[in-house]
ZADREN-49785 format. One line per field, with one value per residue (C-alpha): residue number from 1; residue in one letter; z, y, x. Coordinates in steps of 0.02 Angstrom, whole numbers, plus 32768, in hexadecimal, padded with zeros to 4 digits. Last residue first. Example, Ala and Ser with C-alpha at 12.3 -4.5 7.8 and 13.67 -1.06 7.14 Angstrom:
num c(2, 1)
residuo c(s, a)
Z c(8165, 8186)
Y c(7FCB, 7F1F)
X c(82AC, 8267)
// end
This chain:
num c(522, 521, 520, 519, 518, 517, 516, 515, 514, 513, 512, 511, 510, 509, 508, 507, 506, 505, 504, 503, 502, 501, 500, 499, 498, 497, 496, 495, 494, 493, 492, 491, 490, 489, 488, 487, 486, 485, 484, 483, 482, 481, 480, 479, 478, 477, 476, 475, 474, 473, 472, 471, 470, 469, 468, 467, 466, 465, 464, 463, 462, 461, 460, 459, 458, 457, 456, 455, 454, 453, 452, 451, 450, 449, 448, 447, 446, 445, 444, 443, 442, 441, 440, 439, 438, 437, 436, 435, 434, 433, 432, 431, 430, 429, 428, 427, 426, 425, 424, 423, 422, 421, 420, 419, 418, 417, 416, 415, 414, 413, 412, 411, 410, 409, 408, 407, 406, 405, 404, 403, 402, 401, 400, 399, 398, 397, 396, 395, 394, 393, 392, 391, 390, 389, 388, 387, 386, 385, 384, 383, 382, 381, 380, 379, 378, 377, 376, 375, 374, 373, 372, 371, 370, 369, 368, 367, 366, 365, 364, 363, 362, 361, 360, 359, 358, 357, 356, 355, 354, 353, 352, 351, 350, 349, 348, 347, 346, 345, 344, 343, 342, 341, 340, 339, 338, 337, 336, 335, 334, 333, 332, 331, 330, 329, 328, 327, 326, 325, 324, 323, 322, 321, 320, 319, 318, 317, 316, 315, 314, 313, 312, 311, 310, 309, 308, 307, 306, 305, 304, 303, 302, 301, 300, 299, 298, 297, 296, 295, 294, 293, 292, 291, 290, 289, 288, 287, 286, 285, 284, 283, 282, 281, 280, 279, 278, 277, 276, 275, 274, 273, 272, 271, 270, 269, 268, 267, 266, 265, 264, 263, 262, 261, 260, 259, 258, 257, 256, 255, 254, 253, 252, 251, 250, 249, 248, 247, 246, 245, 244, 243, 242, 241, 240, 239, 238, 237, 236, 235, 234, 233, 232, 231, 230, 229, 228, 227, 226, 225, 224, 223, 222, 221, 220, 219, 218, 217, 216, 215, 214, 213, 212, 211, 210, 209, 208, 207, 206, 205, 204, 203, 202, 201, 200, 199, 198, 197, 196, 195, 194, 193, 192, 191, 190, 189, 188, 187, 186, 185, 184, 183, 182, 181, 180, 179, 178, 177, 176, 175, 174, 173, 172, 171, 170, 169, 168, 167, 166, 165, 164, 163, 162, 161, 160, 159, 158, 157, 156, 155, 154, 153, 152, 151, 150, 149, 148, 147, 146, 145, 144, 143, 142, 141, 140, 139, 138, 137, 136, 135, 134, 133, 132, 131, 130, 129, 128, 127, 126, 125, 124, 123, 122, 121, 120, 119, 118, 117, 116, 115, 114, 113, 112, 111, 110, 109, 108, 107, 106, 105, 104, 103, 102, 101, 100, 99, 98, 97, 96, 95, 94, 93, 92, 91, 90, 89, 88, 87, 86, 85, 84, 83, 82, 81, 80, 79, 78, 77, 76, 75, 74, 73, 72, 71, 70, 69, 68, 67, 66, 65, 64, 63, 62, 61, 60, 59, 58, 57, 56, 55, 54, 53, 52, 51, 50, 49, 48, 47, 46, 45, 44, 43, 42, 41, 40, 39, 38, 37, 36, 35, 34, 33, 32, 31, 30, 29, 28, 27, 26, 25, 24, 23, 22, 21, 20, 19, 18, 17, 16, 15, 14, 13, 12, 11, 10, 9, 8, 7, 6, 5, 4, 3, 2, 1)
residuo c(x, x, x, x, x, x, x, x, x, x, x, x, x, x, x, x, x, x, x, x, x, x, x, x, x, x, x, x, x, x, x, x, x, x, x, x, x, x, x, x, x, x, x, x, x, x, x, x, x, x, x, x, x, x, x, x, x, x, x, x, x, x, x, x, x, x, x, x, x, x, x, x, x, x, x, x, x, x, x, x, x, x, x, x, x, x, x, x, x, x, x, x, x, x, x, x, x, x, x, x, x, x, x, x, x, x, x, x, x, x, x, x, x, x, x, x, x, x, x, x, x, x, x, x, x, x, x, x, x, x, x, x, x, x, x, x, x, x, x, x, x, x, x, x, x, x, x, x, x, x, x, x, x, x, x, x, x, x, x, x, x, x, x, x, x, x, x, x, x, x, x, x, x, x, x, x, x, x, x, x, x, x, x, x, x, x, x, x, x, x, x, x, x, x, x, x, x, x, x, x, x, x, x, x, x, x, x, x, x, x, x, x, x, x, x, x, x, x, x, x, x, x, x, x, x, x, x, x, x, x, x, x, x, x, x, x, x, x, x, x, x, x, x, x, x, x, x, x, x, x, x, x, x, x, x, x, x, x, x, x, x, x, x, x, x, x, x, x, x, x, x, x, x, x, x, x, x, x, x, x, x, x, x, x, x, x, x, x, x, x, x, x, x, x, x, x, x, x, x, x, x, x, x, x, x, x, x, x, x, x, x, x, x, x, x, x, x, x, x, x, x, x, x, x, x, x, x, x, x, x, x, x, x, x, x, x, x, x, x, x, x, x, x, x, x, x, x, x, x, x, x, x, x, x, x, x, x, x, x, x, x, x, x, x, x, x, x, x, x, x, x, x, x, x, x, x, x, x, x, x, x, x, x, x, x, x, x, x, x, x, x, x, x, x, x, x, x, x, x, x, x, x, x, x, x, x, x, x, x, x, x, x, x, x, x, x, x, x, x, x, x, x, x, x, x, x, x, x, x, x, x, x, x, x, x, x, x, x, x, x, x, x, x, x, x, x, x, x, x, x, x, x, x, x, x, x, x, x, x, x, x, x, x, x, x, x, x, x, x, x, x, x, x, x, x, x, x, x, x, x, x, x, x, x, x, x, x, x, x, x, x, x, x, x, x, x, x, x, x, x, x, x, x, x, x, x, x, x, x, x, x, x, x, x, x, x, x, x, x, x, x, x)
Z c(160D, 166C, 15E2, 1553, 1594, 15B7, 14FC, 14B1, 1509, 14DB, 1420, 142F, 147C, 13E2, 136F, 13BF, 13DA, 1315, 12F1, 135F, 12EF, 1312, 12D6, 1395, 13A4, 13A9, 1453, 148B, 13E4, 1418, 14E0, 14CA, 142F, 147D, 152C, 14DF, 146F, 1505, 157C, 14F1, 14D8, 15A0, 15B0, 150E, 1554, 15D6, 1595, 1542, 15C8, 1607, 156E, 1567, 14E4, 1479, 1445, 148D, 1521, 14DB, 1501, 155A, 1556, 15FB, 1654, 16EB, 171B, 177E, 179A, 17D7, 1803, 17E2, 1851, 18BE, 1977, 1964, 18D1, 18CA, 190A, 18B7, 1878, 1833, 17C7, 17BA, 172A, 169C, 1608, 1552, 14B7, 1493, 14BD, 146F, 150E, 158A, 1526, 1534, 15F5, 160A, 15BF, 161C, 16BC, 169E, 16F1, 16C6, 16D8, 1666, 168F, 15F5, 15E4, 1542, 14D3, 142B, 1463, 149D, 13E4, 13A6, 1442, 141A, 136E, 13A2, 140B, 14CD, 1569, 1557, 15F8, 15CD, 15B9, 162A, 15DD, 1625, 15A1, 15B0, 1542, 1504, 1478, 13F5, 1422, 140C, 1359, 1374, 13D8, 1357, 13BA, 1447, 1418, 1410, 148D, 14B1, 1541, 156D, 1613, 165E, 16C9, 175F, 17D8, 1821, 17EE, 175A, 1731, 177B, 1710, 1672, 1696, 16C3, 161B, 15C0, 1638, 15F5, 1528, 1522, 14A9, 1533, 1517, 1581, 1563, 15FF, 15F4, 164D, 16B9, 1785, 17A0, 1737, 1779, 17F7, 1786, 16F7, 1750, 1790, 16F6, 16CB, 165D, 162F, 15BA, 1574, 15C0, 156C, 15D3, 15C4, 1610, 15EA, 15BE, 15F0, 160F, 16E6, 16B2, 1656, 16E5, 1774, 1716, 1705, 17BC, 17FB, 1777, 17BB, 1871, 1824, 17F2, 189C, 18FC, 1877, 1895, 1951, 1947, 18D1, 1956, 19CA, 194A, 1916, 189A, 1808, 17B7, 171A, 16D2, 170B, 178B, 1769, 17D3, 1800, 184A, 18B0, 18F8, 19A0, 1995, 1A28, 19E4, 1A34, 19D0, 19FF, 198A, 197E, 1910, 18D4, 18B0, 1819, 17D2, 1833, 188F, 1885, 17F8, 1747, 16C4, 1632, 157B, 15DB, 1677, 1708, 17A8, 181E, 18D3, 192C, 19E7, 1A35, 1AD8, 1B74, 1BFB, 1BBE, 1C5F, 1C2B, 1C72, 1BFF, 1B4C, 1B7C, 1BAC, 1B10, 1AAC, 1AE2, 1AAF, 1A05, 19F3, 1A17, 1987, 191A, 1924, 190C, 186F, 1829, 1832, 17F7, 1773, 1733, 1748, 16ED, 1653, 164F, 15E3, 15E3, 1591, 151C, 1568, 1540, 14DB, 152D, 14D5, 1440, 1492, 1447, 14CB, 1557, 1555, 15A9, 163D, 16A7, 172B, 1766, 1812, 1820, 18E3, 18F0, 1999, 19E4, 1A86, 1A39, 1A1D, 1995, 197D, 18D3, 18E5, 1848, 1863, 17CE, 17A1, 17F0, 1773, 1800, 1899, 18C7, 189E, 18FA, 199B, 1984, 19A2, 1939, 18E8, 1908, 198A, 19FD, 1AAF, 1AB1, 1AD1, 1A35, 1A3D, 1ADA, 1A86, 1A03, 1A8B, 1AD5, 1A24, 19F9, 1AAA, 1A96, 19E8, 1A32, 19F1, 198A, 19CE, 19E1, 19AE, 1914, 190C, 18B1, 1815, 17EF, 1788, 1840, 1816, 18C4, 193A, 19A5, 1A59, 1A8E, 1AC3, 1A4B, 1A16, 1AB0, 1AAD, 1A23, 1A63, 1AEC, 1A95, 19F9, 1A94, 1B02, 1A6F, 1A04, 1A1B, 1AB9, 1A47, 1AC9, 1B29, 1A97, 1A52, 199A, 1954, 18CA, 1828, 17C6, 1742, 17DC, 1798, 173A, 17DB, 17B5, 1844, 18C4, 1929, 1977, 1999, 1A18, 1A93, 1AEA, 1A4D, 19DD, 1925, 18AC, 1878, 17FF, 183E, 17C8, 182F, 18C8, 18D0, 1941, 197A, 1A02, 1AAB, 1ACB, 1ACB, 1A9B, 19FA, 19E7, 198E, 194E, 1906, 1899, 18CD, 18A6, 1802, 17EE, 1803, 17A4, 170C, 16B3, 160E, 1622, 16E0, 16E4, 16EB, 1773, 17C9, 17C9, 1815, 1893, 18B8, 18C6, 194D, 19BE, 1995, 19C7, 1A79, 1A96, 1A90, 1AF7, 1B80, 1B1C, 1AC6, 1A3D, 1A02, 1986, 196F, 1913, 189D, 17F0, 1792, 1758, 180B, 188C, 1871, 189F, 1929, 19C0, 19E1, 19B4, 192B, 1980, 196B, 18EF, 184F, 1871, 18D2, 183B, 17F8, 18A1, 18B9, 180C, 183D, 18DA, 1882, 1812, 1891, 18ED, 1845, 1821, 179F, 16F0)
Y c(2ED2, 2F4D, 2EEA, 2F34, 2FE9, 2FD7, 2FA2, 301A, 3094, 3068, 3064, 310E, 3145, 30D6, 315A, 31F4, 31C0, 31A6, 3258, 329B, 3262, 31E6, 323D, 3247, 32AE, 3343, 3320, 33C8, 338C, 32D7, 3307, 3396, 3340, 3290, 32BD, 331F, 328A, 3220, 3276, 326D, 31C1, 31A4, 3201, 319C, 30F0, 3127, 3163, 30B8, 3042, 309E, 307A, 2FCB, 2F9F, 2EF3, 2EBD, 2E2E, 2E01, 2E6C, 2E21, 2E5B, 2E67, 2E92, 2F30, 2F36, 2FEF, 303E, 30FB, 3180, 3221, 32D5, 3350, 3381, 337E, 32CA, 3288, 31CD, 31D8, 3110, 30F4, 3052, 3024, 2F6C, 2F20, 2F9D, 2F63, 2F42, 2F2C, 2FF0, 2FFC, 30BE, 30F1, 30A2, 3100, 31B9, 3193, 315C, 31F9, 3267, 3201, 3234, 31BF, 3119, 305E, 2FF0, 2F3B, 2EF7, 2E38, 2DFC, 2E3F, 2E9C, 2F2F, 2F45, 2F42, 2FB9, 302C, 300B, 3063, 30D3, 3124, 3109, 3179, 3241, 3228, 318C, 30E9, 3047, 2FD2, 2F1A, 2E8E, 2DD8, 2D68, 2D42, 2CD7, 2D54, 2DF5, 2E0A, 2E1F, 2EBE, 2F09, 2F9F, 3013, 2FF6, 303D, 2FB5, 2F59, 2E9B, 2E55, 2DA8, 2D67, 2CA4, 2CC3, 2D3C, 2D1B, 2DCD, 2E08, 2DCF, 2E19, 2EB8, 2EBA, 2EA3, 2F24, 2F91, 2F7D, 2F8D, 3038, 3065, 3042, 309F, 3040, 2FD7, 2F1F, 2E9B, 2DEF, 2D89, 2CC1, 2C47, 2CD9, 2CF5, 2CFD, 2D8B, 2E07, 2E49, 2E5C, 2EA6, 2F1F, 2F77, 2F2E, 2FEB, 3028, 2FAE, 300C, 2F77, 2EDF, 2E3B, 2DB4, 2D07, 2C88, 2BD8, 2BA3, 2B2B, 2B8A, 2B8E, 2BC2, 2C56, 2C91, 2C6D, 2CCE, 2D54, 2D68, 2D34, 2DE4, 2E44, 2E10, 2E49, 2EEE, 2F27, 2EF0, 2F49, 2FE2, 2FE9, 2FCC, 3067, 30D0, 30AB, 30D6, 317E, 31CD, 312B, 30FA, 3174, 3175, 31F2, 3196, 30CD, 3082, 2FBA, 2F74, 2ECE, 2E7F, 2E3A, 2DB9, 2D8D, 2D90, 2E4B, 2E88, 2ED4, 2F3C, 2F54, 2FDF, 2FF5, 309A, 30C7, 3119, 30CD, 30DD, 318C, 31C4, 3219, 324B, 329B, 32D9, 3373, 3368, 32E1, 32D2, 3245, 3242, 3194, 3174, 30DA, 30EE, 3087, 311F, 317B, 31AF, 326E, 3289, 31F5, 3239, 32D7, 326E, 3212, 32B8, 32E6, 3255, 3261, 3313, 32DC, 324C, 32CE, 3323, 327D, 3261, 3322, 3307, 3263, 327C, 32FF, 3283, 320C, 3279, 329B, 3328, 339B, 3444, 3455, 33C1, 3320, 32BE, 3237, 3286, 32F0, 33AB, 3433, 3463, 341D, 34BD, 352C, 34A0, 3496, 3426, 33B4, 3368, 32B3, 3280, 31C8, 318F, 30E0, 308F, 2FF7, 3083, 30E6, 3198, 31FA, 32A0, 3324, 33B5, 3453, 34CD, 348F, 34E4, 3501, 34A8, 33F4, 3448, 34D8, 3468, 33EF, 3468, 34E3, 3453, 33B0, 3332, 33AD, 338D, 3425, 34D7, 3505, 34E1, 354A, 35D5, 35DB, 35E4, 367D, 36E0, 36CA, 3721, 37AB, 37BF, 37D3, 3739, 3787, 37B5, 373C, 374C, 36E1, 366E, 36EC, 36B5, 3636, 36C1, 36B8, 35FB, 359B, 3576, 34D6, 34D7, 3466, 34D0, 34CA, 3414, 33EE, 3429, 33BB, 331D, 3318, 332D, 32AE, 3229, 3241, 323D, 32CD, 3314, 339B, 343A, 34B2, 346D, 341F, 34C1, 34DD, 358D, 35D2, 35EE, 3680, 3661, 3671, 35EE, 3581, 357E, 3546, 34E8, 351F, 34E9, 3554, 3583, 35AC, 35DA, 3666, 36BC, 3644, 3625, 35CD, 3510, 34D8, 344D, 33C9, 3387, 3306, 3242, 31E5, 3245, 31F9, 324A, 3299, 3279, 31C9, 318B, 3157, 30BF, 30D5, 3029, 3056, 300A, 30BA, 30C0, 3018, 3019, 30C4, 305F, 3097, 3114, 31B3, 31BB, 31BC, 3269, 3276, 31D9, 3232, 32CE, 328A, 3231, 32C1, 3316, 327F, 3295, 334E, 331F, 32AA, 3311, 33A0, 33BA, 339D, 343D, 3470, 3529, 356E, 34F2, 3453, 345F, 3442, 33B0, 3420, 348A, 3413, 3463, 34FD, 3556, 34F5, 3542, 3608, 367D, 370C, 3709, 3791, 3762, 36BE, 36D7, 36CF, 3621, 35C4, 3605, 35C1, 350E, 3519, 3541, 34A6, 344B, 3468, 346D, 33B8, 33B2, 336D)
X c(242E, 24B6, 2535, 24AE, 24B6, 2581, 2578, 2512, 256D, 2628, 25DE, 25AB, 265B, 26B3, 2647, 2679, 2737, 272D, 26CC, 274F, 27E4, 2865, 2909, 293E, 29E9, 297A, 292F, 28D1, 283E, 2844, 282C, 278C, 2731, 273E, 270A, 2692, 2647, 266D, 25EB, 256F, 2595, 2587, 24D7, 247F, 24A5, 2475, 23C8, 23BC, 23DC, 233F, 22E4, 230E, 238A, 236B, 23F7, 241C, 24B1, 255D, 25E9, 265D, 272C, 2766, 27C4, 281C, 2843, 28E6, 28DF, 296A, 2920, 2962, 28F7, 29A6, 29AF, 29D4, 2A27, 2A20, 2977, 2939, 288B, 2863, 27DD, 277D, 270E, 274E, 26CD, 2704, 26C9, 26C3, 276B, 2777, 271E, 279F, 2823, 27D8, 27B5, 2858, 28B1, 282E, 286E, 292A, 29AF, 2958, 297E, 291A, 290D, 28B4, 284A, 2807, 288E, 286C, 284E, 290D, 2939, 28DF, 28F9, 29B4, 2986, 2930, 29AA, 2986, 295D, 29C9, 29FC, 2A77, 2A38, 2A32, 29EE, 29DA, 297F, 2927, 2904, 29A8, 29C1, 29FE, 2A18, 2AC4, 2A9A, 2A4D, 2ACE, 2AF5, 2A92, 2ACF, 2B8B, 2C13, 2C9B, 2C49, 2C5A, 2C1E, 2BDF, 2BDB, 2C85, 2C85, 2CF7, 2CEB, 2D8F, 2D72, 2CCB, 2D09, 2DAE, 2D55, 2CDC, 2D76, 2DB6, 2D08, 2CF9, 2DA3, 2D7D, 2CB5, 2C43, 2BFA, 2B8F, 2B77, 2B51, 2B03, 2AFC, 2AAE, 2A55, 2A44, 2B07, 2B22, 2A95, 2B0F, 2BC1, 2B63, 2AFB, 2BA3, 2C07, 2C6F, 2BFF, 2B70, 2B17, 2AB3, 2AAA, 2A59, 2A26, 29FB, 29A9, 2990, 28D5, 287F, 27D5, 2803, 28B8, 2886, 2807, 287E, 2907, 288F, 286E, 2923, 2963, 28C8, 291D, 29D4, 298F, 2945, 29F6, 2A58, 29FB, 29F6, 2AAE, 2AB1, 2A5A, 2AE6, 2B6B, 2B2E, 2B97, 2B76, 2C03, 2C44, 2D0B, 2D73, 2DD9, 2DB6, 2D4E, 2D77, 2CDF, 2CD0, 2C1A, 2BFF, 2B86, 2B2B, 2A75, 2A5D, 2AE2, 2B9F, 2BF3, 2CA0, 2CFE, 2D9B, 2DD5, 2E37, 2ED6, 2F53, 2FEC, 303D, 2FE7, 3016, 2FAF, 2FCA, 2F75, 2F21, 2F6C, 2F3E, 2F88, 2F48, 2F3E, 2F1F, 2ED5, 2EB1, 2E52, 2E71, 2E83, 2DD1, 2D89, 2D91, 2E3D, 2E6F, 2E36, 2EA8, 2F38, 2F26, 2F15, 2FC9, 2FF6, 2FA9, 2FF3, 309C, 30A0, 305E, 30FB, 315B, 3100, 311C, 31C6, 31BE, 3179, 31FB, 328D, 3234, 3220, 32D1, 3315, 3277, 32AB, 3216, 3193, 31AA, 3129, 30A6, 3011, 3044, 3089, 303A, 2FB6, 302D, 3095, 2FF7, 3007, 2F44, 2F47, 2EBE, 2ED4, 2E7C, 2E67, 2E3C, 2DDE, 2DD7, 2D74, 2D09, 2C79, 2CD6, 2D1C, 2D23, 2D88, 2D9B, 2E02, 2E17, 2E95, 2F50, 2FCF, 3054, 2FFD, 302E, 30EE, 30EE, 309C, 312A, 31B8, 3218, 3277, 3220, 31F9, 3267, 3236, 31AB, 3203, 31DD, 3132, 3115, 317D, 3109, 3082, 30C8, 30E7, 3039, 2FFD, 3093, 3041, 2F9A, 2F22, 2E97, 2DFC, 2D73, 2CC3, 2CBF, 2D6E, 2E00, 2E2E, 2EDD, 2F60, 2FBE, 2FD8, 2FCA, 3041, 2FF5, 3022, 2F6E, 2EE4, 2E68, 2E93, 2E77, 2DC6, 2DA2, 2E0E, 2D97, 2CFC, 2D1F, 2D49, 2CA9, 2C3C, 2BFF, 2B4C, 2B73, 2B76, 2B82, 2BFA, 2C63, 2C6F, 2C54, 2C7F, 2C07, 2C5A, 2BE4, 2B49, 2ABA, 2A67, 2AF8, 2B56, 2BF6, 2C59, 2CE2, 2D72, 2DCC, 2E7A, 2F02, 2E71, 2E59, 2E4F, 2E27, 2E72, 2E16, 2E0C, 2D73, 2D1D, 2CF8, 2CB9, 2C86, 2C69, 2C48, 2B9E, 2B3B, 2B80, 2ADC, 2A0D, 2A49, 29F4, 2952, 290C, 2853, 2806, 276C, 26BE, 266B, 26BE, 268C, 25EA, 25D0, 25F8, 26B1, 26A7, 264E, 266B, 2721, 273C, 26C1, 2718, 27C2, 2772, 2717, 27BE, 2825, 27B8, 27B5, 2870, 2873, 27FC, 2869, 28FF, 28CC, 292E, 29C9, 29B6, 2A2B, 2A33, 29CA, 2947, 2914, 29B7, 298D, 2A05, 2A95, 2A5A, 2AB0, 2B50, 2B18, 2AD7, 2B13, 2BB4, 2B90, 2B58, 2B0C, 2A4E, 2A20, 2A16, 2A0B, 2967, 2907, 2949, 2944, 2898, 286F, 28B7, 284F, 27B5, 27D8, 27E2, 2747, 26F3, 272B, 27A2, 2787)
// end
């Protein structure tokens, strides 16, 4: 639940749509509720001071005021955070040979994003952006017209085709023809060690029919017809080196990739690697595959692994100081981000992800990183039951929508949960189902700024309830945060209808939670 500050911003965003012109700045932010109609740098800490009122109101029916107050709060960099940027539609410009715009789901029109005006993406994403917007490319005249701009003139269109033409011949009609026929959408995904991977999406009314890896009608060589649009592509990533170093940017590995509905070609590779450096002198290795998730905002997610791998020393402290070997269970773990940090504090470390490339580039990571005491195992969380055995100690990391019940079964039944959280309702609806369980520190990281989307990171132990014998003021609580949970019950179980737990359920495991956070104040 937003504070009112944000919430009246959200609502100003919402009535001025209708009016405001839709510009850079006005979308693209909004999936997540944009703090404001354009972005303001000026006030950034004020937003995130903002952001975390709200998190710890939402949060106040299931962790103790002491820690919410205690929390950890990581920001980002006012600018220059975001690594990764789209799916931006492509359009063509009128001073420009295209641009690049994103839905707004507000205003319900493309609104054109200008690296100016819209100063989030790094150094790299913002240079090969408004390249791209220059650069000889001959678009498809069917391609709409960007909002606000009049169509190229045909002496205008005529003048850049020439321009590609005239380009040393990496393919008939010129490179610039070729990058451009079909081109529909850009996505660019940039990395701190220095690299940036530009994906073009094409759109091929033939391909609909054609079985994945089949030859088009007419195609004799399928080589031959790579290459064309390889060498092409070739051009455009040098002429994006040259744009990456006038910004500062001369060591900078740049790769283009193509990518048609059941194809995909690229010049080198199809995936960043990425290097990040921690406080304890590890420097940690990430291979990131194009189109699969890692985290948008790197710095924040250094801030992240840093906070997870000193729970990870706390617990393995714990375990170790009562004999025991520890053992972690992952769920979630995508491409081995977590995996690869928290690995050398545990015996052993089995992780568990259901989706085929991010298990491939988990097993990459962990080699690459000389990682050897962790097992992967390729199936859905749910079904990880038996995986459970022996470890005392669990890391989830679920999508929005928190955790099934049937991973929350299973994840109840460990003494000591990391829970990483993209949706604070979500994490307030799961925290009150673990009745026997406390969160002992909370983590508050502004992966998104200018947004009111919050990333959160909780510690939560098993307790024991001491007597039970309730004093009267234990009781009132008690009273306050089962109420709270009956509506954060009601309100999340009945907008979540993928859950089958009903609200009478979330009701009664909210009671419990209060009894026992009324008992652990005891």
């Amino acid at each position: 639940m937003a504070s009112p500050s944000v919430a009246a911003a959200v609502e100003a965003v919402a009535a001025g749509a209708a009016t405001k012109s839709c510009r850079s700045g006005a979308t693209g932010m909004r999936p997540f509720g944009s703090l404001g109609p354009r972005i303001d740098t000026s006030r950034y800490e004020e937003q995130l001071r903002e952001k975390v009122d709200a998190v710890r109101h939402s949060l106040a029916a299931a962790v103790p005021e002491t820690v919410l107050q205690s929390a950890s709060v990581f920001e980002s960099p006012p600018t220059g955070h975001r690594h990764r940027a789209g799916q931006f539609v492509v359009m063509r410009g009128a001073s420009a040979t295209l641009e690049l715009a994103m839905w707004d789901p507000v205003a319900k029109a493309h609104s054109i994003q200008r690296t100016a005006e819209v100063p989030i993406y790094s150094a790299a994403i913002a240079a090969a952006m408004e390249a791209l917007r220059t650069l000889p490319l001959v678009l498809d005249a069917s391609l709409p017209v960007a909002p606000g701009a009049e169509p190229p003139s045909a002496e205008a269109a005529d003048d850049v085709a020439a321009a590609a033409a005239a380009t040393p011949a990496a393919a008939e009609g010129g490179w610039g023809r070729v990058v451009g026929g079909g081109l529909r959408a850009v996505q660019l995904q940039s990395t701190l060690s220095g690299e940036l991977l530009v994906c073009l999406v094409y759109f091929d009314e033939r391909l609909k029919t054609v079985k994945r890896g089949a030859r088009l009608p007419g195609e004799q060589d399928d080589a031959a017809v790579s290459e064309v649009w390889t060498e092409a592509a070739r051009m455009l990533r040098r002429r994006l080196l040259e744009a990456l170093e006038a910004v500062g940017l001369p060591e900078a590995k740049v790769d283009v990739v193509g990518r048609w509905k059941r194809r995909r070609l690229a010049v080198e590779t199809a995936f960043v690697t990425e290097r990040f450096e921690l406080s304890d002198g590890r420097v940690l290795t990430y291979v990131q595959p194009e189109g699969q998730f890692s985290n948008p905002n790197a710095a924040c997610e250094v801030q992240c692994l840093e906070w997870l791998s000193n729970q990870a020393r706390a617990i393995c402290l714990e375990q170790e100081a009562g004999g025991a070997a520890p053992r972690l269970l992952e769920l979630h773990c995508g491409g081995g981000c977590n995996t690869v940090a928290l690995a050398p504090f545990f015996a052993e470390l089995v992780a568990v992800e259901i989706n085929r490339t991010l298990a491939e580039a988990a097993e990459e990571n962990l080699e690459a990183n000389g990682i050897s005491n962790v097992r992967l195992v390729r199936c859905p969380s749910n079904e990880a039951r038996a995986l459970s055995n022996g470890a005392a100690a669990v890391l989830v990391d679920p999508p929005r929508a928190g955790l099934d019940d049937e991973t929350l079964d299973i994840v109840s039944n460990f003494d000591d949960i990391l829970y990483i959280s993209c949706n604070p309702d979500a994490l307030c609806r799961d925290l009150l189902m673990l009745a026997d369980h406390q969160a002992v520190s909370l983590a508050i990281f502004d992966m998104f700024p200018y947004t009111t989307h919050a990333e959160c990171a909780v510690r939560i132990r098993r307790r024991q309830c001491a007597g039970s014998h309730m004093p009267s003021a234990c009781a009132v609580q008690a009273a306050a945060v089962a109420a709270a949970g009956l509506v954060v019950g009601a309100l999340l179980v009945g907008r979540r209808q993928a859950r089958p737990a009903s609200i009478a359920a979330a009701a009664a495991a909210a009671a419990a939670a209060a009894v026992a956070a009324a008992c652990f104040a005891v």
